[in-house]
N, C-alpha and C positions, 0 to 999 in steps of 0.2 A: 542408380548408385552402384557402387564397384562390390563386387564377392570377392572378398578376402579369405585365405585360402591358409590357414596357420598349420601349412607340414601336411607331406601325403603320405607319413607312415599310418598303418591300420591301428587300432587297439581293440580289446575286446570290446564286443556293444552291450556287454554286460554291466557298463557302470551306469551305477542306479541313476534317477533324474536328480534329485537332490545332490546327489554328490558332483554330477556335471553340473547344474548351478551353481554350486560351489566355487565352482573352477571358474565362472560365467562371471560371477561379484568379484574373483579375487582380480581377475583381469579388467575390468570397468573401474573397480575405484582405484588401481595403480595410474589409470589413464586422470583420475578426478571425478568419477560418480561416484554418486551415495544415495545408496538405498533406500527409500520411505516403507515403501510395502509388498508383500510374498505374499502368493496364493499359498502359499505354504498354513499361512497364519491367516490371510484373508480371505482366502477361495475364491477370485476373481478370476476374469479368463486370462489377463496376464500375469504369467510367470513372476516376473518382477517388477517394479517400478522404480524410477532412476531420475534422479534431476545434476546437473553442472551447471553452474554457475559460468563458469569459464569458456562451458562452448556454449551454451543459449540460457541463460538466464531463463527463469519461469517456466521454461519449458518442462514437460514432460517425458521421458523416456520408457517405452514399454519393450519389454523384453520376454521375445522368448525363447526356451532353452530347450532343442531336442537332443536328447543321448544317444541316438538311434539311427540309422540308416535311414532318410527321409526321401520320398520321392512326392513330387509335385502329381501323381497322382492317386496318392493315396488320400481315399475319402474323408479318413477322420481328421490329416492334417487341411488340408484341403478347406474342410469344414471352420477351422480354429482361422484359416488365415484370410478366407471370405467375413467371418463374423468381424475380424482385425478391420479389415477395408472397408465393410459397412460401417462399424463405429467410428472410423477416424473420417466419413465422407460426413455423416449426421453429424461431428461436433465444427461449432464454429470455427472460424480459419483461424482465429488469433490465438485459439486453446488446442487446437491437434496438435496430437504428442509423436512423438518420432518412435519410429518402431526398428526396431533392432534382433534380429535373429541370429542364433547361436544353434548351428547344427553337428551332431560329431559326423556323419557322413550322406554325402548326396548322393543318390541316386540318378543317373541322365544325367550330368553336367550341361550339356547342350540345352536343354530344356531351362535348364537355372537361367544360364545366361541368357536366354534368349529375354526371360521374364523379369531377369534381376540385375543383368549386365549394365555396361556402359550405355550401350546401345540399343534399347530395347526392342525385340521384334513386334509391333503391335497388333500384326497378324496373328501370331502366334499369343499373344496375351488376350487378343480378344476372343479367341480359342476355348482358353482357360476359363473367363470369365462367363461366355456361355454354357461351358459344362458343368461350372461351378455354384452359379446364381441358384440356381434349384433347392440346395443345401439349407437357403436362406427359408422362413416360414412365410408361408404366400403372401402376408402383410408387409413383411421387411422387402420382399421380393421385391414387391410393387415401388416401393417406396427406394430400392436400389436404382432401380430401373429409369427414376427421373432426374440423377445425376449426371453432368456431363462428363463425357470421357476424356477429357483432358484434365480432370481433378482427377481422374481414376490415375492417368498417366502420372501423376503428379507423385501421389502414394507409394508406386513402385518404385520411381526414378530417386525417391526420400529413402528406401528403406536399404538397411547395408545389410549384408547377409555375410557370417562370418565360417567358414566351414574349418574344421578341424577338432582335434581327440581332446580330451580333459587335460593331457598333461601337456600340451602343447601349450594351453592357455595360460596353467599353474607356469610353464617355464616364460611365458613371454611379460606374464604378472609379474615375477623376479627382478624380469630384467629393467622392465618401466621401473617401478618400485627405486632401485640404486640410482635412474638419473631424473625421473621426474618429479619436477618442483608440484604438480599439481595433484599428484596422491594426498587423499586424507590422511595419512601419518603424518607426511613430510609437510605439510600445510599446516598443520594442527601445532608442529613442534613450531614453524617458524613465527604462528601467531604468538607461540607462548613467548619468547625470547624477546618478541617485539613488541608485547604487550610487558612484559619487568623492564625492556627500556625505559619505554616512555614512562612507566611509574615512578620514576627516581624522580625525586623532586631535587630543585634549584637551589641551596641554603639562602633564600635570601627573604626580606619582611615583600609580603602585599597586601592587596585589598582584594577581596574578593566580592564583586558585585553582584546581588540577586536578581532575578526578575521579578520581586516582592516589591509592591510601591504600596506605601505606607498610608493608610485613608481614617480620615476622623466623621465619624457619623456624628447626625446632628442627637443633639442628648436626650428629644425625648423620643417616642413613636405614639401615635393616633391610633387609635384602635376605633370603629363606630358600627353599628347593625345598620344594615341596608334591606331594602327591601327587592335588591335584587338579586338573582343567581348568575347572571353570565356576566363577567366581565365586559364585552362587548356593548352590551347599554352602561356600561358606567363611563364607558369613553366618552360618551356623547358630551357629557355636562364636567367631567372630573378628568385633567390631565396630568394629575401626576403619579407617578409608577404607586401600583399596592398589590397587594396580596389579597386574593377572596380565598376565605375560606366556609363554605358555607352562606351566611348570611352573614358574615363576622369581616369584614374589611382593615387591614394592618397600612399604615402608609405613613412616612415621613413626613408626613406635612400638618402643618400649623393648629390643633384643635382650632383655632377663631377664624381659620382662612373661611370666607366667604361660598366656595365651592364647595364646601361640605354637608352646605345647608340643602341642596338640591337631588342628594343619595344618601340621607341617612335620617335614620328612626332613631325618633331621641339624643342625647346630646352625648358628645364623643367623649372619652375618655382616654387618657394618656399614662405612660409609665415609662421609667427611663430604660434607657436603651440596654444600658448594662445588666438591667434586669433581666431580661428577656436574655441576653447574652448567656447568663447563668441557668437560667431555666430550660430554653429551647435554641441552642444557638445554630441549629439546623434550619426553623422557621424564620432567624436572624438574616443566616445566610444567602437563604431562598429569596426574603424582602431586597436585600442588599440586590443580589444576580439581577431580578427586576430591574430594577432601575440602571445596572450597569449595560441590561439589552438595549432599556428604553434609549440611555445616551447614542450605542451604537446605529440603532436604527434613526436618531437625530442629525446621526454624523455622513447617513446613506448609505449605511452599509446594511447589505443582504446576510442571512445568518440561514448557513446547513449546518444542523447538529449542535457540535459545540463551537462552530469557525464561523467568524466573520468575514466576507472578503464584499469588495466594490466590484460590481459590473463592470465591461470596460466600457469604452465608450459607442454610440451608436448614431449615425447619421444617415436617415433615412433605409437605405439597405445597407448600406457598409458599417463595418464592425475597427474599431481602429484601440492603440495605446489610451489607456487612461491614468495622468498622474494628479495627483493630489498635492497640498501645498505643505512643505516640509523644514515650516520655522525658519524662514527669509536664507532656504538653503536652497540650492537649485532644486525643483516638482520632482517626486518622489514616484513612478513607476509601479501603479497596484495592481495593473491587469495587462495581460501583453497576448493576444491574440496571434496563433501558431498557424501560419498559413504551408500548403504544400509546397515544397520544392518546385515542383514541375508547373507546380498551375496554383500559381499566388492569391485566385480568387477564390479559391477552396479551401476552405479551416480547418485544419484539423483536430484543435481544442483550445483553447484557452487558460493561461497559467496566472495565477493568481495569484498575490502576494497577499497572505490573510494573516488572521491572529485569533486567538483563543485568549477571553477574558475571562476570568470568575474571581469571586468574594474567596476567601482564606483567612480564617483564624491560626496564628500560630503566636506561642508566646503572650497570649494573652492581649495580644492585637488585630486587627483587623487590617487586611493585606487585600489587593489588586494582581493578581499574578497574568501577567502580559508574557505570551507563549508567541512569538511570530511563527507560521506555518505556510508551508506551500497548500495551494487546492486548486484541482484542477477542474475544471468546466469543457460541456461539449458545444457549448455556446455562448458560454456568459455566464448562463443560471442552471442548469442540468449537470451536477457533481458528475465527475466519472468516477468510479468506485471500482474495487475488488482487483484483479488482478491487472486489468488493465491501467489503472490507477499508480500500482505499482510501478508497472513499468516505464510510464509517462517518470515518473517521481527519479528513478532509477538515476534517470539523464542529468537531474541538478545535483546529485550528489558529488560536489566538487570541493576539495578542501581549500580550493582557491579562494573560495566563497565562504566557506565554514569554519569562520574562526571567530573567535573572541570578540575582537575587535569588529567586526560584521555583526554577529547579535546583538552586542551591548548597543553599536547605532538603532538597531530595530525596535527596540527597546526603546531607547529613548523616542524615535521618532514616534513611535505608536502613543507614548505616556503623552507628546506632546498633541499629537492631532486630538485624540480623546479624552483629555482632560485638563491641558491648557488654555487650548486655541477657542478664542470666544465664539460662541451661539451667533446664526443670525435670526435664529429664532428665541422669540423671548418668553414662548410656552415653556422651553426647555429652561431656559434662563432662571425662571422664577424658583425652582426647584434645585437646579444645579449646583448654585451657589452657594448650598445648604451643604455642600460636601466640600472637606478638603483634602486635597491631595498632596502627599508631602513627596520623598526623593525614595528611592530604590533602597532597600534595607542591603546592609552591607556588614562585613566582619574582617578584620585585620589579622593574617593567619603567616606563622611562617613557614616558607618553603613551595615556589613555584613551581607548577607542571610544567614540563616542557613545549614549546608549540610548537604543532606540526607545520613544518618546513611545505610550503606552495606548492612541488612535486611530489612531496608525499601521498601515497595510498594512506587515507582512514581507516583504522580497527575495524568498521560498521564494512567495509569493502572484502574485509574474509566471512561474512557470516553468508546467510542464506538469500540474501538478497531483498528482504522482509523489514529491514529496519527502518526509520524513517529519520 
């Protein structure tokens, strides 16, 4: 990567580290970084820590800041910037962070360049790295030593080295600052402006529809003692959704249903529902979610966490689209398998179209709240999580897609697969029908939001990159 060179007047080398870090942040966030963490406050070996949105999302930025005349061979720095290239060789490719140096003066230019230049001499760097490795403790040594050296090349040719005085930076921070749209002041203001836009509402009557679907439980609940503890032997002989508690079994179904008689000690007892609602509407709840999983796994669908999503489809070794039937509209799209660009037999994950079910009391009702969710998979069934997660997720965030009128179908299609479209199983059936589902609870409000325009950027599009 290029050394950038800000001014060859001198200054004194008397300005302390802090205050040249100073200089260091005010010129990073006029470009658009922003700070997380200071050795200052954290004591880590990097100086600073920095992320942008704008030039690598997720990424990482470490930084560090010398005040001082630095020469590439001096030990102590030497020492700081081997420990840098062991840890960024140790972390996985997808999380190494970019490393960024802020020096007020070099020592040997020739030597810089050679190791930090356009062109790197790798004569001369593997030089360096011979006289430098020792630095490491005999274990990390070792453990350096089984790297290839074209990731080592890799680190150098990544990292930009920025050489010039404190006030150089303070004046070049000035300058960015008056034309760049991407400084945190100037970004910060134009969220604000464009977030009171879009707050003014429309004068005009709507509807505003929830993803709240309206559900009548059956009036009473079964209560009976069992003599078992694991749920799992009660399957055997009893199919419909309950709740074990102890010895103590909770379940929607019929005291005189015949299946009762094969799990339970002594004779059932029942109470209305609304009872229960008032008393423990938590243990209501819980009863309810049961049977709203049991439906889901009736429907074939897999469940991480709190999401449901379908498999796609699988024949023999090949992995292909899986749609679903979507109320006599053209098949509905619930799994799309992400093959590489270059080599179409190679997957790179799996996108999912899922949803998130649960029970909800509000208003003194009982509610269905259908959430549609993106989830991603490394093959169908193994979630990808945590930051790579995000970043897959990053891609569909398209306002194109993100509208109103797009949810409210998902919505509907989901209310219809899971709780219109008939069983062909009639285990489920028998129980099912015991519930009924009414329409999306809704309110008549005046004064419409405005919608965002097909080329418009999303709000969620200036934050940190984290929203979903």
């Amino acid at each position: 990567m290029p050394i950038i060179r800000l001014g060859r007047e001198r200054e004194s080398l008397t300005y302390t580290g802090e205050a040249f870090k100073s200089a260091v942040r005010q010129y990073l966030e006029s470009l658009g970084y922003s700070q997380t963490t200071d050795s200052y406050i954290e004591g880590h070996l990097q100086d600073m820590v920095f992320v942008n949105r704008d030039v690598d999302p997720g990424r990482l930025f470490y930084v560090e800041a010398k005040a001082t005349k630095v020469s590439l061979r001096q030990k102590d720095f030497c020492s700081e910037l081997i420990r840098y290239l062991f840890l960024w060789l140790r972390t996985t490719r997808e999380n190494r962070f970019k490393f960024l140096m802020f020096i007020q003066e070099e020592s040997n230019f020739v030597w810089w360049k050679a190791i930090f230049g356009d062109e790197i001499d790798e004569t001369s760097l593997k030089e360096w790295i011979v006289e430098n490795k020792g630095l490491l403790s005999d274990e990390k040594r070792l453990e350096f030593e089984k790297y290839p050296w074209n990731e080592i090349l890799v680190f150098f040719r990544e990292t930009y080295v920025y050489i010039g005085p404190a006030y150089r930076l303070e004046i070049a921070a000035e300058e960015k600052r008056k034309t760049s749209a991407l400084s945190p002041p100037r970004k910060a203001k134009s969220l604000l402006e464009e977030s009171e836009r879009r707050n003014i509402l429309i004068n005009e009557k709507c509807e505003l529809v929830s993803n709240l679907l309206r559900i009548e439980l059956p009036e009473y609940i079964t209560t009976i003692k069992t003599k078992f503890k694991d749920p799992a032997e009660i399957w055997g002989s009893f199919n419909h959704p309950f709740k074990l508690e102890g010895k103590i079994l909770y379940t929607f179904c019929p005291p005189d249903n015949s299946l009762l008689n094969g799990i339970a000690l002594g004779e059932p007892e029942t109470f209305e529902t609304q009872t229960l609602m008032s008393s423990n509407p938590q243990r209501l709840v819980t009863l309810i979610n049961y049977h709203l999983n049991k439906i889901l796994r009736f429907r074939g669908m897999r469940k991480y966490r709190d999401i449901h999503f379908f498999e796609p489809f699988y024949d023999e070794d090949k992995i292909a689209d899986r749609y679903i039937d979507a109320n006599n509209r053209k098949p509905r799209r619930v799994a799309r398998p992400i093959f590489d660009n270059k080599n179409n037999s190679k997957l790179n994950y799996v996108f999912h179209s899922a949803v998130k079910v649960n029970a909800k009391i509000f208003w003194d009702h009982f509610y269905v709240q259908i959430s549609p969710v993106r989830h991603y998979t490394s093959d169908g069934r193994i979630p990808i999580e945590g930051e790579n997660r995000d970043r897959l997720d990053r891609g569909f965030r398209n306002p194109l897609y993100n509208r109103n009128s797009t949810y409210l179908s998902k919505i509907k299609f989901w209310k219809y697969y899971l709780f219109e479209r008939e069983s062909e199983d009639q285990s489920m059936n028998c129980w099912f029908k015991r519930f009924k589902f009414g329409d999306f609870e809704s309110i008549g409000v005046l004064g419409i939001p405005q919608s965002l325009d097909k080329e418009q950027r999303s709000l969620s599009e200036y934050g940190d990159g984290n929203d979903s």
